[in-house]
PDB file of N, CA, C and O in Angstrom:
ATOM      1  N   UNK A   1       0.836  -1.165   0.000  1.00  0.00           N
ATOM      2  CA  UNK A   1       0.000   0.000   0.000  1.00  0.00           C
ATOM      3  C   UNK A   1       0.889   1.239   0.000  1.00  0.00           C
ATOM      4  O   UNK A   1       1.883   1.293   0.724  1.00  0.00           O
ATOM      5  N   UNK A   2       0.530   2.246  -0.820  1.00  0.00           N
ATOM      6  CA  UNK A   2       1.124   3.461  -0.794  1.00  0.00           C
ATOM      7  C   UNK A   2       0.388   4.454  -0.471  1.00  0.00           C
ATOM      8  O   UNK A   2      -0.784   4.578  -0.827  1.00  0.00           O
ATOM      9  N   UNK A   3       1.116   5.376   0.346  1.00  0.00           N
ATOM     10  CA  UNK A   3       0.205   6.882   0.246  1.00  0.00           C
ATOM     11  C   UNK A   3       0.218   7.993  -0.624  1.00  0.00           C
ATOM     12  O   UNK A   3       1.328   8.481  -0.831  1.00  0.00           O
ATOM     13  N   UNK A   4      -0.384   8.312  -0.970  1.00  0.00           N
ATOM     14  CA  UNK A   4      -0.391   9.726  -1.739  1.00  0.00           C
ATOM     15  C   UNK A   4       1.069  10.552  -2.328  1.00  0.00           C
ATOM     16  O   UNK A   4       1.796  10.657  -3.315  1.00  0.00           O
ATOM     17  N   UNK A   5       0.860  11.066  -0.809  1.00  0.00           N
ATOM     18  CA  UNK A   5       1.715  12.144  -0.777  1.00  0.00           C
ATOM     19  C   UNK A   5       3.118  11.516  -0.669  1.00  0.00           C
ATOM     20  O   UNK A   5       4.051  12.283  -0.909  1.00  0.00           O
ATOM     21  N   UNK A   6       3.482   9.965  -0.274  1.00  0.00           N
ATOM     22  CA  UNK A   6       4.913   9.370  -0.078  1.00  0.00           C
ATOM     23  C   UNK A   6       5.443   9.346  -1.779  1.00  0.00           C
ATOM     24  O   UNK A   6       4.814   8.990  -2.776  1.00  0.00           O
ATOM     25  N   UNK A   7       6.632   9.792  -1.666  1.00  0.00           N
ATOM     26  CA  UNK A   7       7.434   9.149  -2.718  1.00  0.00           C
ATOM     27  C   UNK A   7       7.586   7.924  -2.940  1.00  0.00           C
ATOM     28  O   UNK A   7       7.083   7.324  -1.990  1.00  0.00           O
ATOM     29  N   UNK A   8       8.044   7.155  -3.743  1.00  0.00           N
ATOM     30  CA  UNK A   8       8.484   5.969  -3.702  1.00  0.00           C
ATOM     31  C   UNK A   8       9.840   5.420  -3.268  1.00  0.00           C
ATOM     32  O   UNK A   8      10.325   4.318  -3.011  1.00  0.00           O
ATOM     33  N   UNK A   9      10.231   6.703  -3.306  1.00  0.00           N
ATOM     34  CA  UNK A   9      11.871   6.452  -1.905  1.00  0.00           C
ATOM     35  C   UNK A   9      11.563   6.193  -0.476  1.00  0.00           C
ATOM     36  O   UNK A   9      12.430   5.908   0.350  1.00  0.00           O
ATOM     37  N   UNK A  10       9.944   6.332  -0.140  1.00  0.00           N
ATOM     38  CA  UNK A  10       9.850   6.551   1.414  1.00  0.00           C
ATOM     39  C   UNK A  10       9.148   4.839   1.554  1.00  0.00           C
ATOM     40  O   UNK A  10       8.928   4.295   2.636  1.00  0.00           O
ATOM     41  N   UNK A  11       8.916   4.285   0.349  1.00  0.00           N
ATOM     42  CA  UNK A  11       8.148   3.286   0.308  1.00  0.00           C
ATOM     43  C   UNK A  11       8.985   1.831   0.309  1.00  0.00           C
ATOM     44  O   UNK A  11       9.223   1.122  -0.669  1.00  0.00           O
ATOM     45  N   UNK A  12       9.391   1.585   1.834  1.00  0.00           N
ATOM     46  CA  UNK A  12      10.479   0.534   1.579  1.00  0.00           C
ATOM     47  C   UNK A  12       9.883  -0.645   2.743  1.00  0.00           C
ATOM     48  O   UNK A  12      10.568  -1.468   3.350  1.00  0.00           O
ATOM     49  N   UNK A  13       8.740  -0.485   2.814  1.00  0.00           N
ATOM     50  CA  UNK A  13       7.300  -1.763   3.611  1.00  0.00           C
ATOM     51  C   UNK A  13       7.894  -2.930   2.839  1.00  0.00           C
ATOM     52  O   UNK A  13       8.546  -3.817   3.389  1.00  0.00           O
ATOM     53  N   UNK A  14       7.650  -2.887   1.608  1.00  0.00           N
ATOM     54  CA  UNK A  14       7.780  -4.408   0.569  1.00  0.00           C
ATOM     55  C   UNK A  14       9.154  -4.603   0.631  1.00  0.00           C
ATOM     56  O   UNK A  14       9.459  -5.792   0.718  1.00  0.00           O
ATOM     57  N   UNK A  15       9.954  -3.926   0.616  1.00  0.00           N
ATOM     58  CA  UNK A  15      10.977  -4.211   0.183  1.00  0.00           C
ATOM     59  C   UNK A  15      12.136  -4.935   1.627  1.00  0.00           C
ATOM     60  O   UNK A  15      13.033  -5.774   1.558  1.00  0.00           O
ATOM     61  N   UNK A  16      11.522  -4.060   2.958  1.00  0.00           N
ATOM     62  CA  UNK A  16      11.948  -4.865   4.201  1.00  0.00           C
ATOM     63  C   UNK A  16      11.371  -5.941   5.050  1.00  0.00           C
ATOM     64  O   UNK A  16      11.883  -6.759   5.814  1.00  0.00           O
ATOM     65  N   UNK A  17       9.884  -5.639   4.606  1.00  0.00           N
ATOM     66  CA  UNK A  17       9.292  -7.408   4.586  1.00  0.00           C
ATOM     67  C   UNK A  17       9.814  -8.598   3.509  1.00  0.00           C
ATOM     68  O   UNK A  17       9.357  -9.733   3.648  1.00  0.00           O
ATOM     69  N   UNK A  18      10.567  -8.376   2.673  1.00  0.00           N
ATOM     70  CA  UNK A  18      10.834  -9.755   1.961  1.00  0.00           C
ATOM     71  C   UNK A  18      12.016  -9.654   2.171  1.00  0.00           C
ATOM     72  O   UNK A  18      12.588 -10.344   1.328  1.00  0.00           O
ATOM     73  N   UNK A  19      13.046  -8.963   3.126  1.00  0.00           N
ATOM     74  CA  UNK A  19      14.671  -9.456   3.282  1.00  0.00           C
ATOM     75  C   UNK A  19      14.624 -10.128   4.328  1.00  0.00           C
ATOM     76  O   UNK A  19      13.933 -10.106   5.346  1.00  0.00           O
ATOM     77  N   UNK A  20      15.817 -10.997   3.776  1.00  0.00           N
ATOM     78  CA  UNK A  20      16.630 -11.710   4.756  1.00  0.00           C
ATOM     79  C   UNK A  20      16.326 -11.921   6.262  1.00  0.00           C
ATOM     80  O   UNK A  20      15.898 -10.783   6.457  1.00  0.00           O
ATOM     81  N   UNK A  21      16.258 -12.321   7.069  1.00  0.00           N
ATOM     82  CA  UNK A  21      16.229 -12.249   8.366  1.00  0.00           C
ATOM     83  C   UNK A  21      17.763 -11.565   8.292  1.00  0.00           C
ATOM     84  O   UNK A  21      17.790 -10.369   8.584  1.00  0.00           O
ATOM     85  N   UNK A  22      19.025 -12.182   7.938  1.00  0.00           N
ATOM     86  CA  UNK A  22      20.492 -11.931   8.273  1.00  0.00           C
ATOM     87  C   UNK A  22      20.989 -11.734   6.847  1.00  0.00           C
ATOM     88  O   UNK A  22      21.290 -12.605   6.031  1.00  0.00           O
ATOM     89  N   UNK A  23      21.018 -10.150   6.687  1.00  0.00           N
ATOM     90  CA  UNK A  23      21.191  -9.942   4.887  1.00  0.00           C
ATOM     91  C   UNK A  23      22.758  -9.950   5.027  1.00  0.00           C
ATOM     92  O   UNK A  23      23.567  -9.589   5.882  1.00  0.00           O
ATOM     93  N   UNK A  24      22.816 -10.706   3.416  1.00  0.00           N
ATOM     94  CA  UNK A  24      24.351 -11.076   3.116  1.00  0.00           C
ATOM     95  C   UNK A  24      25.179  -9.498   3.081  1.00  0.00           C
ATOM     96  O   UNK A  24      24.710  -8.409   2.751  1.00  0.00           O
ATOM     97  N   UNK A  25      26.483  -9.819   3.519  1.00  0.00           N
ATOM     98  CA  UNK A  25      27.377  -8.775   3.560  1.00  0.00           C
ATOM     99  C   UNK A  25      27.807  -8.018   4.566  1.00  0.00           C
ATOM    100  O   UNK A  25      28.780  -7.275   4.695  1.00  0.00           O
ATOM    101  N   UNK A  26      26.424  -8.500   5.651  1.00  0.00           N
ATOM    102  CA  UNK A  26      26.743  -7.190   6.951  1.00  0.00           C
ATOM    103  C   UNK A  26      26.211  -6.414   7.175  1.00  0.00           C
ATOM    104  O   UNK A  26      26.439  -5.725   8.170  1.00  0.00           O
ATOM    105  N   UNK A  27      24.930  -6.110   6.040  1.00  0.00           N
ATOM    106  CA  UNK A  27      24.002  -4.836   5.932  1.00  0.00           C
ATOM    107  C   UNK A  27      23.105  -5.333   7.015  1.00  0.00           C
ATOM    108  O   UNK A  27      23.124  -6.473   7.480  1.00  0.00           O
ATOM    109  N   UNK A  28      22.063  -4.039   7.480  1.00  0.00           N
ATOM    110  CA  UNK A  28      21.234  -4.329   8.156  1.00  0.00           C
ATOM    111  C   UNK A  28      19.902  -4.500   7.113  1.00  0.00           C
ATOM    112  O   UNK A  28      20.046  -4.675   5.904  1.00  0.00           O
ATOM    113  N   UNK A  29      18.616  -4.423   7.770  1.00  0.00           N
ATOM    114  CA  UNK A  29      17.588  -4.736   6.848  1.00  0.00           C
ATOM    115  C   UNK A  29      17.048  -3.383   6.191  1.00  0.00           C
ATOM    116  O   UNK A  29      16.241  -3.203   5.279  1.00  0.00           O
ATOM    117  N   UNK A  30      17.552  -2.776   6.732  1.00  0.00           N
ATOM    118  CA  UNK A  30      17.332  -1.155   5.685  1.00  0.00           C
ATOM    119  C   UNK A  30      18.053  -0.727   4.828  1.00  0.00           C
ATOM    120  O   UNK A  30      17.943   0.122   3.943  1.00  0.00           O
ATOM    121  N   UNK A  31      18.815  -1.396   5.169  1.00  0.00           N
ATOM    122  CA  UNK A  31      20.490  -0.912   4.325  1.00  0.00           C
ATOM    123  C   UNK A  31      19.614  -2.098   2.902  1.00  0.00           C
ATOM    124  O   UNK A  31      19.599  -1.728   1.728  1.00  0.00           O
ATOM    125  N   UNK A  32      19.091  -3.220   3.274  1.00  0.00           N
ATOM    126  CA  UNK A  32      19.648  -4.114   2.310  1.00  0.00           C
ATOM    127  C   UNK A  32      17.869  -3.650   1.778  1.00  0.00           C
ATOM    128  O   UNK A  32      17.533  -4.140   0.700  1.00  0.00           O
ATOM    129  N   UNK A  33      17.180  -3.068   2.251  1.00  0.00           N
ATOM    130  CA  UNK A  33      15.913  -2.979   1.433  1.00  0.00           C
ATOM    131  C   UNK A  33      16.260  -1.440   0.389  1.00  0.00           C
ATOM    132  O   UNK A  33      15.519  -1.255  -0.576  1.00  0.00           O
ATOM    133  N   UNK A  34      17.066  -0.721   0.589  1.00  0.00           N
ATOM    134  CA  UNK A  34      17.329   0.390  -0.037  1.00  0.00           C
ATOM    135  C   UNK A  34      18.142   0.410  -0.960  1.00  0.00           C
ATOM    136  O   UNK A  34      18.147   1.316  -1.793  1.00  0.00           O
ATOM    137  N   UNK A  35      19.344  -1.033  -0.981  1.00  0.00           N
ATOM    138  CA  UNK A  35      19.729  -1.318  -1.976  1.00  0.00           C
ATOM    139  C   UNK A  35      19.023  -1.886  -3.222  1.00  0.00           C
ATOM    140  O   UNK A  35      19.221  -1.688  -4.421  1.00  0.00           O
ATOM    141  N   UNK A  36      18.078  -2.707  -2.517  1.00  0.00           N
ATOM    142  CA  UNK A  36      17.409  -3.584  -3.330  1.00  0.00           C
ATOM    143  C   UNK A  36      16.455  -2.877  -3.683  1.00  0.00           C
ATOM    144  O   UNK A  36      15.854  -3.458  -4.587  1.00  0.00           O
ATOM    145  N   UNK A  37      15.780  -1.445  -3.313  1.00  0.00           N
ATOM    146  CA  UNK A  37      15.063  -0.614  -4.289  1.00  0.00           C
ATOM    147  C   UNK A  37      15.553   0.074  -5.257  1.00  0.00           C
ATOM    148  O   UNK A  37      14.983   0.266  -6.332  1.00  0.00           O
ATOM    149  N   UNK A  38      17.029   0.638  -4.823  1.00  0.00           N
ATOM    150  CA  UNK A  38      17.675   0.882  -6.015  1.00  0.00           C
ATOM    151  C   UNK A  38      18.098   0.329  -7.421  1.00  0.00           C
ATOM    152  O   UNK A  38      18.154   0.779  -8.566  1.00  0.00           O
ATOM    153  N   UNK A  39      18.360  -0.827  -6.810  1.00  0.00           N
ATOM    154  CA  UNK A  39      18.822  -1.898  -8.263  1.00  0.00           C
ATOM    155  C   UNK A  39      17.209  -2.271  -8.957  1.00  0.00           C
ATOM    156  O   UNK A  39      17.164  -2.386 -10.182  1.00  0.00           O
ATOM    157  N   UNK A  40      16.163  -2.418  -8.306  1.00  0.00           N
ATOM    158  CA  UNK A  40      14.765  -2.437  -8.994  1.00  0.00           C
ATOM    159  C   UNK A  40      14.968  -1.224 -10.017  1.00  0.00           C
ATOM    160  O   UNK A  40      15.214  -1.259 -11.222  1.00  0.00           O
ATOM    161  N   UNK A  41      14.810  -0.270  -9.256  1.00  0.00           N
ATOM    162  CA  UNK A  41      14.618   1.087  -9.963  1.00  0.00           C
ATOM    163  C   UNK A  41      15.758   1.114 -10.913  1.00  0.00           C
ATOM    164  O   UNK A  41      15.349   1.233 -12.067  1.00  0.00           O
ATOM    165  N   UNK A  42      16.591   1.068 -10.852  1.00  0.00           N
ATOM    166  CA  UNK A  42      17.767   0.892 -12.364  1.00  0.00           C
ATOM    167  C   UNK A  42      17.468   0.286 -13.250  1.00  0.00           C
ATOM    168  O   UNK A  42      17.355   0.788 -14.368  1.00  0.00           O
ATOM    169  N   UNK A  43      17.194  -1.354 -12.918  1.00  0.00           N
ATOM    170  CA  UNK A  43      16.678  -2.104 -13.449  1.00  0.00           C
ATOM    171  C   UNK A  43      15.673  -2.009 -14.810  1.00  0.00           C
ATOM    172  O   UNK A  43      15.789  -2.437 -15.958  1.00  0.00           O
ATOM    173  N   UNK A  44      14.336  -1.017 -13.903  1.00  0.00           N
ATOM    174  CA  UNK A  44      12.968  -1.117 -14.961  1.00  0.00           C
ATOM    175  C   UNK A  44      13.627   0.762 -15.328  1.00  0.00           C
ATOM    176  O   UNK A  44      12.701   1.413 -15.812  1.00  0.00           O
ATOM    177  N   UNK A  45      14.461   1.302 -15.233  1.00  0.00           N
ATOM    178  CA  UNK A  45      14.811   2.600 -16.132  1.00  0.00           C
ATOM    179  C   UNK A  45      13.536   3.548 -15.234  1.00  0.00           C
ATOM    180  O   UNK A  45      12.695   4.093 -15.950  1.00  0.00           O
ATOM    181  N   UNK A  46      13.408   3.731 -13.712  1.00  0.00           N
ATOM    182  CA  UNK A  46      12.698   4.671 -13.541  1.00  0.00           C
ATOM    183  C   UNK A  46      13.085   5.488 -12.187  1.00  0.00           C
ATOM    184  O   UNK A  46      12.312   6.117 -11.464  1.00  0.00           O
ATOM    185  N   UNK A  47      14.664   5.289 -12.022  1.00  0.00           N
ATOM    186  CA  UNK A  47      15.434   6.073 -10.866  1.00  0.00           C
ATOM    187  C   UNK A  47      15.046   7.583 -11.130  1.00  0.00           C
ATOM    188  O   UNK A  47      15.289   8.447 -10.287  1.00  0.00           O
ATOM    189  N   UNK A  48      14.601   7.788 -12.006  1.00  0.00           N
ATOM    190  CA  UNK A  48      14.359   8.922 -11.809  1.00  0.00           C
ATOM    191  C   UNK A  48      12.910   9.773 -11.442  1.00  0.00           C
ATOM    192  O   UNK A  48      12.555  10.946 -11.556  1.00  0.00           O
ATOM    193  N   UNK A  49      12.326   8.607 -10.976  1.00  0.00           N
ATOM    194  CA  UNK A  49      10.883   8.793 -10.457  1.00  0.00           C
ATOM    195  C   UNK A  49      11.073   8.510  -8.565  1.00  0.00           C
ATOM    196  O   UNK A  49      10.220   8.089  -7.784  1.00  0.00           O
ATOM    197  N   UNK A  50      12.496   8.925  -8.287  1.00  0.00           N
ATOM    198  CA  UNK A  50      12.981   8.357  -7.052  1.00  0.00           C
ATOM    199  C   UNK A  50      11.987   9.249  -6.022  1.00  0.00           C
ATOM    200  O   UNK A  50      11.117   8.825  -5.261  1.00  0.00           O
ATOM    201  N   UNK A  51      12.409  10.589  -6.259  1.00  0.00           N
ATOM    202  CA  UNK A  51      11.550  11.652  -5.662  1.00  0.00           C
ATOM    203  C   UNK A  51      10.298  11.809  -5.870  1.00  0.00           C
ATOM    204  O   UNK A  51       9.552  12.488  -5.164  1.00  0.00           O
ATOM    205  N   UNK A  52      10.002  11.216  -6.810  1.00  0.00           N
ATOM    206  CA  UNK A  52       8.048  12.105  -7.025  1.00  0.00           C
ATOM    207  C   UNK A  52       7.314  10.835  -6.342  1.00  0.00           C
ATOM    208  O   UNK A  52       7.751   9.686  -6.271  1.00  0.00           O
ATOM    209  N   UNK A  53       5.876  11.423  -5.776  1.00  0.00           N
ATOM    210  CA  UNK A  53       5.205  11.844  -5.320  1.00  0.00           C
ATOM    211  C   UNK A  53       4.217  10.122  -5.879  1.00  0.00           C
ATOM    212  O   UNK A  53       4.194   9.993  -7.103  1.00  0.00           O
ATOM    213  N   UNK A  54       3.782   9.417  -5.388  1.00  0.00           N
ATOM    214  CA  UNK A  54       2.681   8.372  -5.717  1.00  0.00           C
ATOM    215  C   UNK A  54       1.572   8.529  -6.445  1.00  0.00           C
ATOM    216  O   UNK A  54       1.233   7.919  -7.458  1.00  0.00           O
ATOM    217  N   UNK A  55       0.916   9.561  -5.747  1.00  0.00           N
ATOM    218  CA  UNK A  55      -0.124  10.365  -6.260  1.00  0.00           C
ATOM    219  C   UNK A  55      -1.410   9.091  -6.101  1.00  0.00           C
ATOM    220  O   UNK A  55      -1.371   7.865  -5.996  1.00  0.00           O
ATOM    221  N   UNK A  56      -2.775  10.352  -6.161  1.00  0.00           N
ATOM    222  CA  UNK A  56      -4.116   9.373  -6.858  1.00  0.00           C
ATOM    223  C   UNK A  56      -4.814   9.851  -7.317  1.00  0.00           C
ATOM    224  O   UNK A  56      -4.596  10.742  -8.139  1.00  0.00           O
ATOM    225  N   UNK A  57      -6.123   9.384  -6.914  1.00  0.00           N
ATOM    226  CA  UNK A  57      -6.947  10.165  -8.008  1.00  0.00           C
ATOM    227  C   UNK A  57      -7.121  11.894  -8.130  1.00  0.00           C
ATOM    228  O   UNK A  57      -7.589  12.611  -9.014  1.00  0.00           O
ATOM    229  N   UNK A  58      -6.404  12.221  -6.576  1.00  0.00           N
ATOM    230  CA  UNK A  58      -6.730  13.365  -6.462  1.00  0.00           C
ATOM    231  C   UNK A  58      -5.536  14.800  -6.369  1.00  0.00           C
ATOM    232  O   UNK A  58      -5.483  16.026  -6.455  1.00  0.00           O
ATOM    233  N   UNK A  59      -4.640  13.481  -6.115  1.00  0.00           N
ATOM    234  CA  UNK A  59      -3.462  13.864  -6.067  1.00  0.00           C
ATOM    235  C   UNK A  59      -2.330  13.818  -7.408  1.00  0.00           C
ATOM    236  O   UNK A  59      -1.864  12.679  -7.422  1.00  0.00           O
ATOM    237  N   UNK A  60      -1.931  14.374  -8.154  1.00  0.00           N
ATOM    238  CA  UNK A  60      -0.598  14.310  -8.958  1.00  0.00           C
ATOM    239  C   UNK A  60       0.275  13.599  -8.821  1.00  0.00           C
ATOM    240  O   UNK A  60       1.119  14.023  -8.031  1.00  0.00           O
ATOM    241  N   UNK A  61       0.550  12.304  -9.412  1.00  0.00           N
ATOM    242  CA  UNK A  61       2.210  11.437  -9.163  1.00  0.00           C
ATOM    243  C   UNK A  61       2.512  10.389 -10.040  1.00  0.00           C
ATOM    244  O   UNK A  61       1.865  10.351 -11.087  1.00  0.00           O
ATOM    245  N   UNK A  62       3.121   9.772  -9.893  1.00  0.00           N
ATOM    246  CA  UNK A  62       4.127   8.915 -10.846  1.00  0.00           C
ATOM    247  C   UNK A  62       2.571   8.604 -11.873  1.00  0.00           C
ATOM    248  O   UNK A  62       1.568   8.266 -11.245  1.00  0.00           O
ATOM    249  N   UNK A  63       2.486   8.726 -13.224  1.00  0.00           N
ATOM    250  CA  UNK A  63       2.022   7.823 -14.054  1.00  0.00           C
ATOM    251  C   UNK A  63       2.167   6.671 -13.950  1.00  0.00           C
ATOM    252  O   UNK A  63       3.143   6.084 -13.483  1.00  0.00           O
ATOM    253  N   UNK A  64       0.707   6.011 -14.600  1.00  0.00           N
ATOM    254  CA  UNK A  64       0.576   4.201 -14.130  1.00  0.00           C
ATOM    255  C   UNK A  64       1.691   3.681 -15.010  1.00  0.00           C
ATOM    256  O   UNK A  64       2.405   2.817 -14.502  1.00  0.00           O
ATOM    257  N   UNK A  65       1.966   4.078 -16.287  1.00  0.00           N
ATOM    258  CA  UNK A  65       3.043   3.487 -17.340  1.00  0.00           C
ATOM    259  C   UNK A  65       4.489   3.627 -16.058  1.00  0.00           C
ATOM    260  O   UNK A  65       5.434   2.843 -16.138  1.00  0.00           O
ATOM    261  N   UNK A  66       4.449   4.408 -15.272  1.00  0.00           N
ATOM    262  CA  UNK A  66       5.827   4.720 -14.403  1.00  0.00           C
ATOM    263  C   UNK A  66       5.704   3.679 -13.205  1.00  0.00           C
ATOM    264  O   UNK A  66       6.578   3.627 -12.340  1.00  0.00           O
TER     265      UNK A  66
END
């Protein structure tokens, strides 16, 4: 679930519910959910939607194609 007004940088629920109990390397579980949003976001070409805004119906933010 997202809110509105959160970016999708603030949105790291999914991403620290599916790590590791003991993430490889030494990271903690934030460290390793923030990596692993980054390399998503590289990945599908939309790091640059890092900052904006979710948005809904009422609100302004990332396009559904984004």
């Amino acid at each position: 679930m997202s809110f509105p007004y959160q970016g999708w940088a603030d949105d790291r629920f999914a991403a620290e519910a599916r790590s590791p109990a003991t993430p490889p390397c030494g990271l903690t579980r934030k460290q390793y959910a923030k990596h692993l949003r980054d390399v998503i976001m590289a990945m599908f070409g939309i790091g640059h939607t890092k900052n904006t805004i979710v948005g809904d119906h009422f609100v302004r933010g990332v396009s559904g194609g984004e």
